[in-house]
N, CA, C and O of each residue as an XYZ file, in Angstrom:
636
protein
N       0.828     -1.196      0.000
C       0.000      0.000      0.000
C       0.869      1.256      0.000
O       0.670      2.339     -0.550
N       1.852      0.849      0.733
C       3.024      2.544      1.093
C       3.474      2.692     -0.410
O       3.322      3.836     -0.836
N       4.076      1.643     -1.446
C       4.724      1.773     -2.745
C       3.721      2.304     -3.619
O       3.938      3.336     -4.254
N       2.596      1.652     -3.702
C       1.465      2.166     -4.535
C       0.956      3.584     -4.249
O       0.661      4.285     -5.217
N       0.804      4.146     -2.810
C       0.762      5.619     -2.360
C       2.114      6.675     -3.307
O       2.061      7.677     -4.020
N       3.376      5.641     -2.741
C       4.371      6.376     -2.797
C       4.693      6.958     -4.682
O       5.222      7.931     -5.219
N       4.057      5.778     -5.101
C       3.765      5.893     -6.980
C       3.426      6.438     -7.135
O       3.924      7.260     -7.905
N       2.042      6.644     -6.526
C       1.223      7.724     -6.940
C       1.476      9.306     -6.393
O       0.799     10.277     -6.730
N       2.283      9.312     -5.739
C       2.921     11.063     -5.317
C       4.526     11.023     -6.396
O       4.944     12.022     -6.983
N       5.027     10.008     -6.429
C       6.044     10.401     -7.655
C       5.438     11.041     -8.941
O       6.099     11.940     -9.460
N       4.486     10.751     -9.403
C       3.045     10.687    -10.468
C       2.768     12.221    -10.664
O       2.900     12.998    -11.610
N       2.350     12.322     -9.434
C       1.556     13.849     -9.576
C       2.620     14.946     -9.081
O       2.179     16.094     -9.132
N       4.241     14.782     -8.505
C       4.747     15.615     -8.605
C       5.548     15.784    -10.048
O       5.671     16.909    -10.533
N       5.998     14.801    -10.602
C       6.347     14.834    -12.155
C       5.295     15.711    -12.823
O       5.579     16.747    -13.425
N       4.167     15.272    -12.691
C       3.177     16.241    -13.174
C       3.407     17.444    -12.983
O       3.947     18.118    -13.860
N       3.072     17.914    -11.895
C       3.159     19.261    -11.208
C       4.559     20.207    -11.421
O       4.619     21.427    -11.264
N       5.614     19.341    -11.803
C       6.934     20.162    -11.816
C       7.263     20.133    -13.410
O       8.200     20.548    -14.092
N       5.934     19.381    -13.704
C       6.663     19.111    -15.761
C       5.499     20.673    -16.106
O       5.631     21.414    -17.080
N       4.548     20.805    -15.125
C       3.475     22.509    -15.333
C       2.256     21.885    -16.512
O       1.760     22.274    -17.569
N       2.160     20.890    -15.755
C       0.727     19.813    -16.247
C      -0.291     21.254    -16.526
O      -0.080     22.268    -15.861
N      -0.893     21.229    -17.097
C      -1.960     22.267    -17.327
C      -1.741     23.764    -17.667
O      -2.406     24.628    -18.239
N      -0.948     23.723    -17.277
C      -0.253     25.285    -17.125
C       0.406     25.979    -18.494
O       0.742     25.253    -19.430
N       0.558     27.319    -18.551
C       1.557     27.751    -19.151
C       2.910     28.542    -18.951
O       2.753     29.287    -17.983
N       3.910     28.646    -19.373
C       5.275     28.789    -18.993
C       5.285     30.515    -18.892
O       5.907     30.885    -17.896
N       4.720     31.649    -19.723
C       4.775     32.758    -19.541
C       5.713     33.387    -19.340
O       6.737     33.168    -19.987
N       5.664     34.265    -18.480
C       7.021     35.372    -18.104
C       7.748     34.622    -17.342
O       8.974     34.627    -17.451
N       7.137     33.898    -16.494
C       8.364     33.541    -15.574
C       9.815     32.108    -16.122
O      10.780     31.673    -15.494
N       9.307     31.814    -17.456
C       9.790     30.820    -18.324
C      10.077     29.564    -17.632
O      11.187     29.103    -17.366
N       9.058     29.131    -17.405
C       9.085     27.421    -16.575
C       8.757     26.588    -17.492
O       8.703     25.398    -17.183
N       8.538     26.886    -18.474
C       8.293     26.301    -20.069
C       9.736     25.879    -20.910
O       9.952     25.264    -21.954
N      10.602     26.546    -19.879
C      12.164     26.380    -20.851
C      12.469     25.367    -20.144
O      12.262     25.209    -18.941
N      13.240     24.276    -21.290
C      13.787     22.822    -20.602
C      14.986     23.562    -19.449
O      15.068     22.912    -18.406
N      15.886     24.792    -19.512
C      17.094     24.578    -18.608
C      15.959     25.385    -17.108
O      16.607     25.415    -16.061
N      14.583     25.931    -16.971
C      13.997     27.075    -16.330
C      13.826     26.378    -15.447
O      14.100     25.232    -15.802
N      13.292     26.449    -13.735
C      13.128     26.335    -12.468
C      12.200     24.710    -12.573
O      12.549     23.715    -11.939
N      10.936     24.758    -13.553
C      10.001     23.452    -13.219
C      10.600     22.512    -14.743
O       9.925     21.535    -15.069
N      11.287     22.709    -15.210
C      11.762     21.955    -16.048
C      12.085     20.150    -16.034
O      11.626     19.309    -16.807
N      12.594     20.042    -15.407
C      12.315     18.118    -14.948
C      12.106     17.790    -13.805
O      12.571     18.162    -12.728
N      11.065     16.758    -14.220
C      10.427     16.274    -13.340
C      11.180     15.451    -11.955
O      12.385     15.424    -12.204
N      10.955     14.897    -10.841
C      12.038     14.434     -9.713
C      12.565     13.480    -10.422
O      12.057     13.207    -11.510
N      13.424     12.945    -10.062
C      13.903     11.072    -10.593
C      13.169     10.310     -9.604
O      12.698     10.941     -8.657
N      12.983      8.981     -9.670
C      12.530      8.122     -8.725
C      13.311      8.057     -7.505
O      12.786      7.629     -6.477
N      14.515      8.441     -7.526
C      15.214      8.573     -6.372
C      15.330      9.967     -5.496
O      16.138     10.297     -4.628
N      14.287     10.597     -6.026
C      14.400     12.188     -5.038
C      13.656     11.737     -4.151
O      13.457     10.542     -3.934
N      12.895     13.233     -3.207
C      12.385     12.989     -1.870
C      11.095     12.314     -2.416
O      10.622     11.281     -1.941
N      10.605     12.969     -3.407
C       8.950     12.605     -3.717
C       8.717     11.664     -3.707
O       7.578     11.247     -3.499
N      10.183     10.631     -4.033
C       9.568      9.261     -3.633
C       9.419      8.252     -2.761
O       9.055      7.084     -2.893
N       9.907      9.173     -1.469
C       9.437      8.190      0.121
C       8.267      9.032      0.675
O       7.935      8.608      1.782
N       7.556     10.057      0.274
C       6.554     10.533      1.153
C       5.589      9.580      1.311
O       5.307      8.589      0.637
N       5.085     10.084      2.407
C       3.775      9.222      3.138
C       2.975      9.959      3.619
O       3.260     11.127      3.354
N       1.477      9.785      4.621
C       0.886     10.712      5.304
C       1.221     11.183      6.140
O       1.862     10.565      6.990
N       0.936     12.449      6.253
C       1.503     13.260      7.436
C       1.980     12.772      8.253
O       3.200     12.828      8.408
N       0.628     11.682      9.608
C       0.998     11.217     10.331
C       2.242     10.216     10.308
O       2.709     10.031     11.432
N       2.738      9.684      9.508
C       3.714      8.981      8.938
C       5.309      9.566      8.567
O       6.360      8.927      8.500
N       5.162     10.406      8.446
C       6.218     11.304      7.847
C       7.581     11.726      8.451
O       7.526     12.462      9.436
N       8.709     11.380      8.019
C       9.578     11.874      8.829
C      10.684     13.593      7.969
O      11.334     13.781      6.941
N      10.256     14.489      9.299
C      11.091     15.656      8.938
C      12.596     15.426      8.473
O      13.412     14.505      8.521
N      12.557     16.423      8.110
C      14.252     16.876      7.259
C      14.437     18.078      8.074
O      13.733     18.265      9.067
N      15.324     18.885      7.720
C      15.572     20.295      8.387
C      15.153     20.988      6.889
O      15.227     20.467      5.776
N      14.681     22.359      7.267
C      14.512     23.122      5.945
C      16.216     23.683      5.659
O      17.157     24.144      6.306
N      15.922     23.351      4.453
C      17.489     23.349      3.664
C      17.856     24.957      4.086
O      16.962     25.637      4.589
N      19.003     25.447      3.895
C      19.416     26.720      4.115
C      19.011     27.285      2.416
O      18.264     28.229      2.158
N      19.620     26.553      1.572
C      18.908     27.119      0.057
C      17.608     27.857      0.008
O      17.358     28.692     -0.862
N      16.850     27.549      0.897
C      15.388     27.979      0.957
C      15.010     28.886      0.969
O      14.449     28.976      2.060
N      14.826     30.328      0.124
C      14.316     31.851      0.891
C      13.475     31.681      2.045
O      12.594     30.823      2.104
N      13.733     32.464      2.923
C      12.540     32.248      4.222
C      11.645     33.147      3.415
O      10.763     33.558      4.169
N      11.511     33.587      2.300
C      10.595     34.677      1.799
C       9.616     33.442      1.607
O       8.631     33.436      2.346
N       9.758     32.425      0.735
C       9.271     31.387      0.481
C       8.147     30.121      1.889
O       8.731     29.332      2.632
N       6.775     30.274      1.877
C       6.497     30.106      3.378
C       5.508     28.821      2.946
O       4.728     28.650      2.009
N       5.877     28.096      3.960
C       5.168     26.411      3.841
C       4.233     26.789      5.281
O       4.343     27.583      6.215
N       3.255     25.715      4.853
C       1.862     26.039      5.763
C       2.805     25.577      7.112
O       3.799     24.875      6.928
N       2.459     25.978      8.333
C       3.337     25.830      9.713
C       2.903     24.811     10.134
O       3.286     24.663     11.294
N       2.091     23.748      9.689
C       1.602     22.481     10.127
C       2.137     21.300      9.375
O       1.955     20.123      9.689
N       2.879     21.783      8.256
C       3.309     21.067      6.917
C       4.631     20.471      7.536
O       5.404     21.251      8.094
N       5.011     18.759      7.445
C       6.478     18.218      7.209
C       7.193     18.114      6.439
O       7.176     17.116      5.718
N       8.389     19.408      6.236
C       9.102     19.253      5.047
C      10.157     17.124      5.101
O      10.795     16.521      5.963
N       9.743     16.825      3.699
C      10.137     15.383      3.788
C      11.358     15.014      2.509
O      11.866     13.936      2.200
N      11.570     16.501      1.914
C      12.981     16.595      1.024
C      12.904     17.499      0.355
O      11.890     18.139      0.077
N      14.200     17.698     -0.059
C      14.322     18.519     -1.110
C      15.431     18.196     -2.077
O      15.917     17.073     -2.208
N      15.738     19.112     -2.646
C      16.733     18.580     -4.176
C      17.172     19.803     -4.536
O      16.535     20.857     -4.520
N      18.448     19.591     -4.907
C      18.750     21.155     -5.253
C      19.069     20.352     -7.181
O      19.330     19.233     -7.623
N      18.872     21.543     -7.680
C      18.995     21.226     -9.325
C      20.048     22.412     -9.674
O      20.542     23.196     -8.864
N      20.281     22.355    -11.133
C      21.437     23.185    -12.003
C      21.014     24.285    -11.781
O      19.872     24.298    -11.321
N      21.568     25.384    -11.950
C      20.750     26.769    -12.254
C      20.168     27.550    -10.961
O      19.608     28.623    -10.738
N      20.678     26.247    -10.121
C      20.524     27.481     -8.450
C      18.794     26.955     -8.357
O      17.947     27.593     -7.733
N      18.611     26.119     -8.852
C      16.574     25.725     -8.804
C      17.104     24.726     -7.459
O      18.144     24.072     -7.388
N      15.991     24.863     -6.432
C      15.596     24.146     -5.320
C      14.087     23.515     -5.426
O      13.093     24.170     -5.739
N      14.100     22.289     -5.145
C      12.666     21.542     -5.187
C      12.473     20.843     -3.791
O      13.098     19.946     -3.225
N      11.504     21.503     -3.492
C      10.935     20.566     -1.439
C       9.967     20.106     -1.798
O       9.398     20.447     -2.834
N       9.519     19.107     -0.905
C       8.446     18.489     -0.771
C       8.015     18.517      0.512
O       8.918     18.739      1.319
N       6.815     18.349      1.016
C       5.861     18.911      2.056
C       4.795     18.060      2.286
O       4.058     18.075      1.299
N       4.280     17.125      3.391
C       3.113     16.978      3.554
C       2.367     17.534      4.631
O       2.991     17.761      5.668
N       1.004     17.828      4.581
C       0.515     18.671      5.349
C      -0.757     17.485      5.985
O      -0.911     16.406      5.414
N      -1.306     17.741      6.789
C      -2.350     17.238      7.694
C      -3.465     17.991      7.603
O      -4.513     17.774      8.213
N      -3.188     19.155      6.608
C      -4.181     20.307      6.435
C      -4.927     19.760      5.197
O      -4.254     19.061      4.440
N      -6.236     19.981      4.880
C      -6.896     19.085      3.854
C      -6.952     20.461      2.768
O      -6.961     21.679      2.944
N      -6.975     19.768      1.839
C      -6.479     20.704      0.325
C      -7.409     21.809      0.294
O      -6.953     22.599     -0.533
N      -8.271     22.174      0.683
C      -8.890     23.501      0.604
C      -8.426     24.824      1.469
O      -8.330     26.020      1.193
N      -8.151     23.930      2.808
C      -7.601     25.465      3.639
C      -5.989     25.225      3.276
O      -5.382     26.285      3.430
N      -4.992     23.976      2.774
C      -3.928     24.350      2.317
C      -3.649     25.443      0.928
O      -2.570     25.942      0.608
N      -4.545     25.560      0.473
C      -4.741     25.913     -1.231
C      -5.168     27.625     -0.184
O      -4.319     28.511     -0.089
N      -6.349     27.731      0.362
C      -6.569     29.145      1.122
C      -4.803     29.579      1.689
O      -4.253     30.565      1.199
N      -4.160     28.793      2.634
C      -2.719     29.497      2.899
C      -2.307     29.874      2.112
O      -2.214     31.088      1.934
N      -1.721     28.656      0.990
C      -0.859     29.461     -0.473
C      -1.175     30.505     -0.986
O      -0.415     31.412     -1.324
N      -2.769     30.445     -1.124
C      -3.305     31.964     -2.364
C      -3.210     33.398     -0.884
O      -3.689     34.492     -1.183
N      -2.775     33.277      0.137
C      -2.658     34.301      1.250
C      -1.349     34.307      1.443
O      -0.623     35.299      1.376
N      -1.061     33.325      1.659
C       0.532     33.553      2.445
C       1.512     34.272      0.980
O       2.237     35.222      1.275
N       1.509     33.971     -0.001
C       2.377     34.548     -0.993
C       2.371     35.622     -1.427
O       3.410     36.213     -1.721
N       0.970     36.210     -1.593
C       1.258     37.444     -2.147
C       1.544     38.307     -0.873
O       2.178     39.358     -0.968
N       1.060     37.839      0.329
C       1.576     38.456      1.759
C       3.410     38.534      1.780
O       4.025     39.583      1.973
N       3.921     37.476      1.589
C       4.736     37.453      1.132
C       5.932     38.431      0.028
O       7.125     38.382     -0.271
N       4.974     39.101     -0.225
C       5.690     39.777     -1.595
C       5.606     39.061     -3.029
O       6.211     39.570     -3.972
N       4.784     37.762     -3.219
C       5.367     36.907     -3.898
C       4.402     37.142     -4.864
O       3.371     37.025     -4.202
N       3.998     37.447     -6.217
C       3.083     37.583     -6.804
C       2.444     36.200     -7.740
O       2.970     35.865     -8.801
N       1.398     35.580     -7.231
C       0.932     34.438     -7.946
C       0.172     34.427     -9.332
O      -0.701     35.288     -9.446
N       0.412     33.420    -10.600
C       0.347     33.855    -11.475
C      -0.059     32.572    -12.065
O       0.170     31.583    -11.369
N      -0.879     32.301    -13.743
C      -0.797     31.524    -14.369
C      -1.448     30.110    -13.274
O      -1.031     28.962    -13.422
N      -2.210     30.383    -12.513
C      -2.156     29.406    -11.356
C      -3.829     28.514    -12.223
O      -4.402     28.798    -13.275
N      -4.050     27.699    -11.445
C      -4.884     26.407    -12.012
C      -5.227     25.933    -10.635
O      -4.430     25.680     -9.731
N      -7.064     25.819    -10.599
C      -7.268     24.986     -9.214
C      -8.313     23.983     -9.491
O      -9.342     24.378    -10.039
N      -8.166     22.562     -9.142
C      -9.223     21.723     -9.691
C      -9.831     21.080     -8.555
O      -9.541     21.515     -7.440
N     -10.670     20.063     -8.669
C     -10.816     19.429     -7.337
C     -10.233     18.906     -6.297
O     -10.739     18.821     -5.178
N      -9.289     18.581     -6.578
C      -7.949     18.178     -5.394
C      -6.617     18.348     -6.163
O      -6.064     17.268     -6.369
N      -6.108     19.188     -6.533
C      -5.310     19.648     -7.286
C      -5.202     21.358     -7.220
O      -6.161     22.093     -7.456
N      -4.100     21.742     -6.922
C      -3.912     23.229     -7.808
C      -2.603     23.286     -7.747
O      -1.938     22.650     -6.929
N      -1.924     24.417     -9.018
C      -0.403     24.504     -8.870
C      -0.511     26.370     -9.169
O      -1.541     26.901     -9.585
N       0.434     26.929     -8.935
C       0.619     28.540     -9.440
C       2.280     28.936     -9.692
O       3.203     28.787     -8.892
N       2.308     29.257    -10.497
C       3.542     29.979    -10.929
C       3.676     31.145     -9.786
O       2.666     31.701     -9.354
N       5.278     31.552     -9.223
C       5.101     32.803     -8.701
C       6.178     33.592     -8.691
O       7.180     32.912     -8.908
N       6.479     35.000     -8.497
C       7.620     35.219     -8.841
C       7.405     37.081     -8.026
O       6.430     37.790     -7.779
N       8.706     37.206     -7.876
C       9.046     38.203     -6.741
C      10.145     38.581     -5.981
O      11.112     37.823     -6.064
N      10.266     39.677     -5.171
C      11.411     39.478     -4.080
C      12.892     38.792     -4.828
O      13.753     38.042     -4.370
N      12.715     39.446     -6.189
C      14.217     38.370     -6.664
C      14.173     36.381     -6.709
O      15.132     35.617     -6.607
N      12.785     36.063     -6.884
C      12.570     35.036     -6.893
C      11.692     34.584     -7.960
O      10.913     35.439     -8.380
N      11.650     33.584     -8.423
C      11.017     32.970     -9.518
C      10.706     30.912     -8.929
O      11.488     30.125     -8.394
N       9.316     30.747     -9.352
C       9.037     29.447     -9.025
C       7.500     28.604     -9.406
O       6.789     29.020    -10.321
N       7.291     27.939     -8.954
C       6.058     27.413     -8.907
C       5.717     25.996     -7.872
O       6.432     25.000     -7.751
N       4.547     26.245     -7.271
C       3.579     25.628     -6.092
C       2.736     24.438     -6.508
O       2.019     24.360     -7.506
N       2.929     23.597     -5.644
C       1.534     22.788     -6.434
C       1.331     21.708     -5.087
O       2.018     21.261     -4.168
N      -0.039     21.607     -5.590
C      -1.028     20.761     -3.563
C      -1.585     19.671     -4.401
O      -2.018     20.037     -5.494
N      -1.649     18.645     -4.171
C      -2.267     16.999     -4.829
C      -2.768     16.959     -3.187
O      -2.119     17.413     -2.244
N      -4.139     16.270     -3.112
C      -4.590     15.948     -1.847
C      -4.238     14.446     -2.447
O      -4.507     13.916     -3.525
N      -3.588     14.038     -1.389
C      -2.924     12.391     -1.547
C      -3.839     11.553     -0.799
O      -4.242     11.684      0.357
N      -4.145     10.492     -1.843
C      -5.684      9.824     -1.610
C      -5.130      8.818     -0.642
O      -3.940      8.596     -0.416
N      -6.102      8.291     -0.151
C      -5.934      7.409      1.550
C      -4.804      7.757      2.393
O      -3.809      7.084      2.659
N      -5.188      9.139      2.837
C      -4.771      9.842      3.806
C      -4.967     10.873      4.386
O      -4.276     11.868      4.606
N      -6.473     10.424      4.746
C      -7.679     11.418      5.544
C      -7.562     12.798      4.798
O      -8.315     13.576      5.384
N      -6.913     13.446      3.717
C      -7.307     14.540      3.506
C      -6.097     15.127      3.710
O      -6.212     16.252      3.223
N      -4.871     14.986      4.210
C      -3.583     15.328      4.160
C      -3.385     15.672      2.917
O      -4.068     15.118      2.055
N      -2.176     16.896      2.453
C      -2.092     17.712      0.949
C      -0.664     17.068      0.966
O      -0.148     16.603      1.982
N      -0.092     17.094     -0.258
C       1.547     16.945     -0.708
C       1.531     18.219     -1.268
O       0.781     18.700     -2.117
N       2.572     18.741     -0.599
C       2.918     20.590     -1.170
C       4.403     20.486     -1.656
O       5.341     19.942     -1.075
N       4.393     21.170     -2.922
C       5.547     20.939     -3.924
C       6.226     22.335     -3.688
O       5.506     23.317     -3.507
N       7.598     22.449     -3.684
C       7.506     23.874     -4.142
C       8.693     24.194     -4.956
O       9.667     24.149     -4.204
N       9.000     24.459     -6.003
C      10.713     24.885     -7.041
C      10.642     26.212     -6.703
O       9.638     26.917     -6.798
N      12.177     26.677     -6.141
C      12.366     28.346     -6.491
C      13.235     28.391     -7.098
O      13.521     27.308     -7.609
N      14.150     29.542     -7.425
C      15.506     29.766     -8.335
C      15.174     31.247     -8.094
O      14.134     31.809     -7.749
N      16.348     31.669     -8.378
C      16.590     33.042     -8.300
C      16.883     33.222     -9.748
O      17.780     32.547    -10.254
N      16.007     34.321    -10.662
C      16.936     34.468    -12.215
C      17.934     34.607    -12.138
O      18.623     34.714    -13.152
């Protein structure tokens, strides 16, 4: 059950970091060398997450802008640093995808961070964002059989 979970969050962050739905725009996440450009490998973090309750922390990387803000209930469970100065975390939250999706669309532009090009579906949303000398994109999969717990993605890079 954990491998078949764990498939299915490798799945939808490939998705989410390849800008499934989306378009690339100003902030150029559409360019193969740009911030959401490839997807994790099977060997990044995305592919041991579990449910919240399950989850074991990492430390938040120092790479990380603190400008950049994960819901305060959320377990960061990896990250990856890529070419080009791009950072990719992964996050599960205990928060169920509607009030996680309410933090993101508040906490960022609070932030300074201006959200953009963004997409919200039934248990799904991702947003491009860019600001503060930062460039990136967000994305929440509510990860099925696990009461409603979110997987929160996040790539930044500095241009």
């Amino acid at each position: 059950m954990i491998r078949v979970r764990a498939a299915a969050l490798v799945l939808a962050a490939a998705a989410a970091l390849t800008g499934c739905g989306g378009t690339a725009g100003d902030t150029d996440l559409g360019d193969p060398d740009a911030p959401g450009a490839a997807a994790p490998r099977a060997e990044s973090p995305a592919a041991s997450l579990v449910c919240a309750d399950a989850a074991t922390a990492v430390p938040r990387p120092t790479a990380l802008p603190r400008e950049v803000p994960l819901p305060s209930d959320a377990v960061l469970t990896g990250s990856e640093e890529r070419s080009g100065g791009r950072l990719v975390v992964t996050a599960v939250t205990p928060g169920d995808f509607r009030s996680t999706l309410a933090f993101m669309q508040r906490a960022y532009p609070a932030a300074g961070l201006t959200l953009k090009e963004g997409e919200v579906e039934d248990r799904d949303a991702e947003s491009n964002f860019a600001g503060k000398g930062l460039i990136g994109r967000w994305t929440l999969r509510e990860i099925p059989d696990c009461d409603g717990d979110t997987l929160v993605t996040v790539l930044v890079a500095r241009p």
